[in-house]
N, C-alpha and C positions, 0 to 999 in steps of 0.2 A: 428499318429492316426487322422482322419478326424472329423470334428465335423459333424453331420448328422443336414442339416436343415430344418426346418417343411416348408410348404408349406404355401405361402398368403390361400390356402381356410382354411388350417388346424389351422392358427393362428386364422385366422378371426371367425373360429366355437368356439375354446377354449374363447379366448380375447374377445369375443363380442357377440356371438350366446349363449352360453352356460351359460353367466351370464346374460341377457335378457331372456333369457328361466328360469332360476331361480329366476329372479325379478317378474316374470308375477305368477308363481308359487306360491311362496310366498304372492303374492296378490290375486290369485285364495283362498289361505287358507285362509286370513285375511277376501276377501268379504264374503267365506263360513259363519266363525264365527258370521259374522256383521249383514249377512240374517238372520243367526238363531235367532241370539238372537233378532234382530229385528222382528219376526212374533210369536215366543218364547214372546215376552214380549207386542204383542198385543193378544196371549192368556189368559196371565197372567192378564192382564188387563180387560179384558172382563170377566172373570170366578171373578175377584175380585170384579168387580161391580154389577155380577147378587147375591154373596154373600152377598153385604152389601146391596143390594136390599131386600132379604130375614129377614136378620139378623133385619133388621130396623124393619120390620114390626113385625115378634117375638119381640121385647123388646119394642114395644108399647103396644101388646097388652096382653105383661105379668104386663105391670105396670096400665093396666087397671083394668086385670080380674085375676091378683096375682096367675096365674095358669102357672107348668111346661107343662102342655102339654095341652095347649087352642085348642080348634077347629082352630083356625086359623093358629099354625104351619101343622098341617093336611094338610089343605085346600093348606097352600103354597107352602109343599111339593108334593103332589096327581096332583095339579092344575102347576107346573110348567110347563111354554110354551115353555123353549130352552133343553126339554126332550130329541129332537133328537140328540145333540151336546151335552150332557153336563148331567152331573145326579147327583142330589140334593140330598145331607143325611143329619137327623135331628141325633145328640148326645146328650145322656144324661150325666147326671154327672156324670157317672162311664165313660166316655168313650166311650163308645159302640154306635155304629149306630143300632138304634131300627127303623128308617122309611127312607124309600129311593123312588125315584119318580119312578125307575124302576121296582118297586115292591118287588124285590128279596131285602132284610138285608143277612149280611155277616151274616155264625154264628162261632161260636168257638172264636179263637184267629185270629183278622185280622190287621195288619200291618197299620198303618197311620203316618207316617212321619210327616207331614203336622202338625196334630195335636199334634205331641209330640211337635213341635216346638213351636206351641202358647199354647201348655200349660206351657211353659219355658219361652216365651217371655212378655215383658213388656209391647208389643202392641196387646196382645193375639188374634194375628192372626201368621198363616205358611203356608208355599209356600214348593212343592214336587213338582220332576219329575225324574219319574222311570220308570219301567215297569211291566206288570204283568204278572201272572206265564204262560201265553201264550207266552210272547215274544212283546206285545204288549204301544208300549209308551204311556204314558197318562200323564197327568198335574193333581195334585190337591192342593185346595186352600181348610184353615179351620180359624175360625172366632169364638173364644168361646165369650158366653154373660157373663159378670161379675156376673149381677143377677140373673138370672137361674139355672150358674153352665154347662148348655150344649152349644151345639152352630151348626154351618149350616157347612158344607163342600159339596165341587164340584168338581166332577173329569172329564175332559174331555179326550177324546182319542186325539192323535197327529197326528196317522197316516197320515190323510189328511194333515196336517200343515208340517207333514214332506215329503208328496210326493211332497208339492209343493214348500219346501223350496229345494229339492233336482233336481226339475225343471228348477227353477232360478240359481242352482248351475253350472247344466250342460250345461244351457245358456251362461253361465260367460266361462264356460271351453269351450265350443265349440268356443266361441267369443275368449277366451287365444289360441285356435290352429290357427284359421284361421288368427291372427296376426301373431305367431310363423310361419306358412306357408308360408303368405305375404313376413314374414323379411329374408326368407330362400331360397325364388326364387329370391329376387329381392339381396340379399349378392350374389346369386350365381352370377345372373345377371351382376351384379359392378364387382364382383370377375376375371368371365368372360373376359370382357372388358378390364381389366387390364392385366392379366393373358397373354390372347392371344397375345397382341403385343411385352409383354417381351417373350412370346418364340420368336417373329418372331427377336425382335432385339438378344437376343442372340443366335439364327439360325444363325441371318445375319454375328454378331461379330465373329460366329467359323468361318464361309467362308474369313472374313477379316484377322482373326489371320494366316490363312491354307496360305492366299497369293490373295485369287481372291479380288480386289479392288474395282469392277466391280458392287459389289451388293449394290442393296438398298431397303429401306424399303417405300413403298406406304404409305405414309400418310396420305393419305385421309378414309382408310380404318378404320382409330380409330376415334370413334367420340369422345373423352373426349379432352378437349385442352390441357391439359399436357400432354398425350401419346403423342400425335399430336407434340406440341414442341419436346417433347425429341426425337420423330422418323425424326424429321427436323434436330434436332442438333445432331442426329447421321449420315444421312445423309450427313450433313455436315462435319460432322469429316470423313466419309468416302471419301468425295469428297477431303478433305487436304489429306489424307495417300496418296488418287491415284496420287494427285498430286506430294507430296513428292514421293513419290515411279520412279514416270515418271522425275521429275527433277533429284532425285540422279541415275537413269539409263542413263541421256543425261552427268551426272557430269561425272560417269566414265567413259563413252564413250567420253566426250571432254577432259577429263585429260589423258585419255591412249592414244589420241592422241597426246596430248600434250607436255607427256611425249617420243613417240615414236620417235614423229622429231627430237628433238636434243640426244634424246640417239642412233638414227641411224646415224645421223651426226657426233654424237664423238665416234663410232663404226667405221664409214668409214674411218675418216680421221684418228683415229690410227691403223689401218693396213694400212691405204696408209703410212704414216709415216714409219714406219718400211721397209718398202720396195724401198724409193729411199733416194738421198741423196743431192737434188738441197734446196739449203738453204730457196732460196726465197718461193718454195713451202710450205717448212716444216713451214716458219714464218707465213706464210698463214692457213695451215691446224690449228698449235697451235692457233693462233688468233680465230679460228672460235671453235674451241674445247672450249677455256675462255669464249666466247662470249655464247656456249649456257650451259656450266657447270651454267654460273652466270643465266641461264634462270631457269634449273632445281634448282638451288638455291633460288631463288626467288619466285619459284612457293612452294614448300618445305615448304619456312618460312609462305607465308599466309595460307597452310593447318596445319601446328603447330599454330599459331596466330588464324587462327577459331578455331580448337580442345581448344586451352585454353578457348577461348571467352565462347563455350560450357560447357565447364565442372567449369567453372567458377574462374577458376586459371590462367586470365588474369590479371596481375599488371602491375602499371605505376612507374615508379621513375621521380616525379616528381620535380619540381622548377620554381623560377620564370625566365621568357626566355621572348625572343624579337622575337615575331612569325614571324611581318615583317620580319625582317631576314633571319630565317630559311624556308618563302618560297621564298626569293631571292635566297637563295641557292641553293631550289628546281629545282625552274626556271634555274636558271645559268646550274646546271647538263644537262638537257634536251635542250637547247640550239645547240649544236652540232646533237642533235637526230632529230630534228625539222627542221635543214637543208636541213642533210640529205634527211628527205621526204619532203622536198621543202613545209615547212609550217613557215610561218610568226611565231615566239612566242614572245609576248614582254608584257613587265611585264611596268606598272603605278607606276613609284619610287614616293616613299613618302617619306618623312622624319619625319613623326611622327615616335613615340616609342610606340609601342603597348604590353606591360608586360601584358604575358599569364601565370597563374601558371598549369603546363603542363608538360608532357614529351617530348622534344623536338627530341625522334629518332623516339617516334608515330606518331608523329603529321609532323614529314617531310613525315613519308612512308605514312601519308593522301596526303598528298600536291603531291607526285610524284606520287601517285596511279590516281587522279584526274589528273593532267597535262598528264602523259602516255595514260591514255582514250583519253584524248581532241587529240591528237596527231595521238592515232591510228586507232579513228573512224574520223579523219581529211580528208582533198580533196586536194589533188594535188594543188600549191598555194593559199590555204585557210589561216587563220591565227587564232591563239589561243591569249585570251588576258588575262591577269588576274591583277586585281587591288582589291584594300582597302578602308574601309570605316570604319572612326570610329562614331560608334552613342552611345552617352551617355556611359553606363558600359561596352559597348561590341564590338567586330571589328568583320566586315562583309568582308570577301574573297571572289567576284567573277573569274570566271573561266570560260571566253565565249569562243566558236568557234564557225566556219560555217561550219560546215564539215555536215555526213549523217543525223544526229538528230536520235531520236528516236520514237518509234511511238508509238499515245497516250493509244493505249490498254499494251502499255510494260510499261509505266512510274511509274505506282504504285507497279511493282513490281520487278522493274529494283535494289534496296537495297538486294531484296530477296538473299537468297545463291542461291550460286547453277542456278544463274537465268543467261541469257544470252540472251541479245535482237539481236543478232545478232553473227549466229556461223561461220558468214565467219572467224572472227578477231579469233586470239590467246587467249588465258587466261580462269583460270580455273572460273569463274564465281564468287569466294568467294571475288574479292577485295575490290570491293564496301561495301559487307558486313559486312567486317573488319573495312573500313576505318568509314563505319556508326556507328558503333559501338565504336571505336574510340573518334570519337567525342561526342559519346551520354554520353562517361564516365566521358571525360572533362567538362559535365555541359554544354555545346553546342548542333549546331542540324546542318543538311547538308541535303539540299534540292535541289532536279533537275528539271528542268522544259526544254523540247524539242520538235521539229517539226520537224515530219519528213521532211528531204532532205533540211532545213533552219538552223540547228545545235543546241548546247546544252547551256544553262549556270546552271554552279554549283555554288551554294550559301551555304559559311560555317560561320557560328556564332558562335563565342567563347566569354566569358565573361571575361574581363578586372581583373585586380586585381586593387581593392580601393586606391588609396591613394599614386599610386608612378606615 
């Protein structure tokens, strides 16, 4: 069962748009709240102050003229000036609104919240907001006199306060979309951006997987600097697979030929065998059959010896050894092979003791791997030299010839597998790679440095063991 995965725009609406759209929301309600009761409580305000305006002047001039109903509540009820906004009613002591500035008193049974409150309250004033039997919201404010027994109440209508608090509301909301829009073109935008070059590299990566090596991805075409990197470093990763790809088609093409010489030579020479019966021949033909059995042998062991290096189940059985030595030995072998192709090899005897702790059958098949190069990219009376050097904890092996050299666009990659600066010569390309690796396990390093058509010298550093 496959997991199903959401998409970068689909994450990015959940994870990020959709809780953004709820934070703005949320604060769309809070400023709602904050307006209302902010214009709510400069109602409140003002209907409170034109009350204790009134209320004042009733309780001066009941303690003047010791009368419930003086001309002067009259006068300040009939005479009030915020008539248009707002409408003033005098209470007696039963309760009841008996004068109103609007002219009209309730009659019957009429509802005042306001004043049940300061009739309750310690500060005998109350504060109401309701609506009336139209549907219509209104404020009112009530203020009883201690000494009277009555008292002033004012009721003003909202409506206004509320179209314009619902003005500012839709202000706020229209200002909450056009952010939400903003953040929704420009995610897409980002989204975009991103989006579009991961299709094009995983477009690119199915054409690399299918086999074409060939493709690549424009990078100029992403403006962000990270798409931009990663379509460089996929590029580049593309450019190593071609490469890999083209060096393991030159490997098996130099190895099947490789292979093909001495298994047609020891193909030939055992049916010529079988067919005559001059002794000297046959000790010729078997020599030349040994001769390249040991070639296919040898090539064999450095492609088991990479595969391990590979897979990582190369081992050394180590100990402590006398490298001098064992590249004397080296040398000594090659010696006869060195004639042969009329090349000088003469080895710098030392008689220092150089204790390597080491594997001494690895580290010879460096040392012949290195001398057989020097030998078979050699010249016709050339000469191969190799000598030692002890510097502090460590012995240095040189390995000079004057033979073809190598050329300076091959030399950094002349380690590589599979590499081969030169497919006139024999060999499957992995030696050096072995031998580099080799030495890199020893705690060592092997360095080449050549010119073309002036020859090569190889330089190997291995570390001393302390104290013998």
């Amino acid at each position: 069962m496959t997991l199903r995965r959401r998409s970068i725009a689909a994450r990015w609406f959940y994870n990020s748009f959709s809780i953004v759209a709820v934070l703005l929301i949320i604060l769309d309600i809070v400023a709602y709240f904050l307006i209302r009761n902010y214009y709510y409580g400069a109602v409140r305000q003002y209907i409170e102050t034109q009350a204790n305006i009134v209320a004042g002047v009733v309780e001066r001039s009941y303690e003047e003229s010791g009368s419930d109903y003086s001309d002067e509540i009259i006068n300040s009820v009939e005479q009030f000036e915020k008539k248009n906004y707002a409408e003033l009613m005098a209470i007696n002591r039963e309760g009841k609104v008996y004068l109103s500035s609007s002219g009209f008193t309730p009659s019957g049974t009429y509802d005042m919240p306001d004043y049940d409150e300061a009739s309750a309250s310690d500060s005998r004033s109350g504060y109401y907001v309701g609506r009336f039997f139209g549907g219509e919201r209104y404020m009112a404010y009530t203020i009883l006199n201690a000494l009277t027994g009555g008292g002033i109440r004012i009721v003003t209508s909202l409506d206004k306060t509320d179209a314009h608090i619902w003005g500012v509301t839709f202000g706020v909301l229209a200002l909450t979309a056009g952010i939400l829009l903003l953040l929704f073109i420009l995610g897409i935008y980002f989204i975009r951006s991103i989006v579009q070059p991961i299709h094009r590299v995983g477009a690119t990566a199915r054409k690399l997987a299918s086999g074409d090596f060939t493709v690549r991805i424009d990078s100029e075409k992403n403006t962000t600097e990270e798409i931009g990197e990663l379509c460089d470093i996929f590029n580049y990763m593309a450019d190593e697979l071609e490469h890999s790809e083209n060096i393991k088609n030159e490997f098996i093409s130099s190895v099947s030929h490789e292979l093909r010489t001495p298994l047609t030579a020891i193909k030939g020479w055992s049916e010529t065998l079988m067919d005559i019966d001059d002794i000297e021949t046959r000790k010729k033909g078997m020599q030349i059959i040994g001769k390249e059995t040991g070639r296919l042998s040898e090539m064999v062991e450095e492609l088991l010896d990479f595969s391990r290096i590979q897979n990582g189940h190369f081992s050394l059985q180590q100990a402590n050894l006398d490298v001098i030595a064992e590249l004397s030995d080296a040398v000594l072998m090659y010696e006869e092979r060195a004639k042969a192709e009329d090349i000088s090899l003469v080895m710098d005897e030392s008689e220092d003791i150089a204790i390597v702790y080491g594997d001494k059958n690895r580290l010879r098949q460096v040392f012949i791997n290195i001398i057989d190069n020097s030998i078979k990219y050699g010249r016709k009376g050339g000469h191969t030299f190799v000598s030692t050097e002890i510097s502090g904890n460590r012995i240095i092996i040189y390995v000079r010839d004057d033979g073809v050299g190598i050329a300076e666009n091959d030399i950094p990659r002349i380690k590589e597998k599979f590499y081969k600066a030169n497919n006139t010569v024999r060999g499957s390309g992995i030696g050096l790679a072995v031998a580099d690796e080799i030495i890199r396990i020893h705690g060592g390093s092997l360095d080449i440095s050549s010119s073309l058509g002036e020859g090569t010298l190889v330089t190997i550093i291995l570390p001393l063991v302390r104290g013998i």
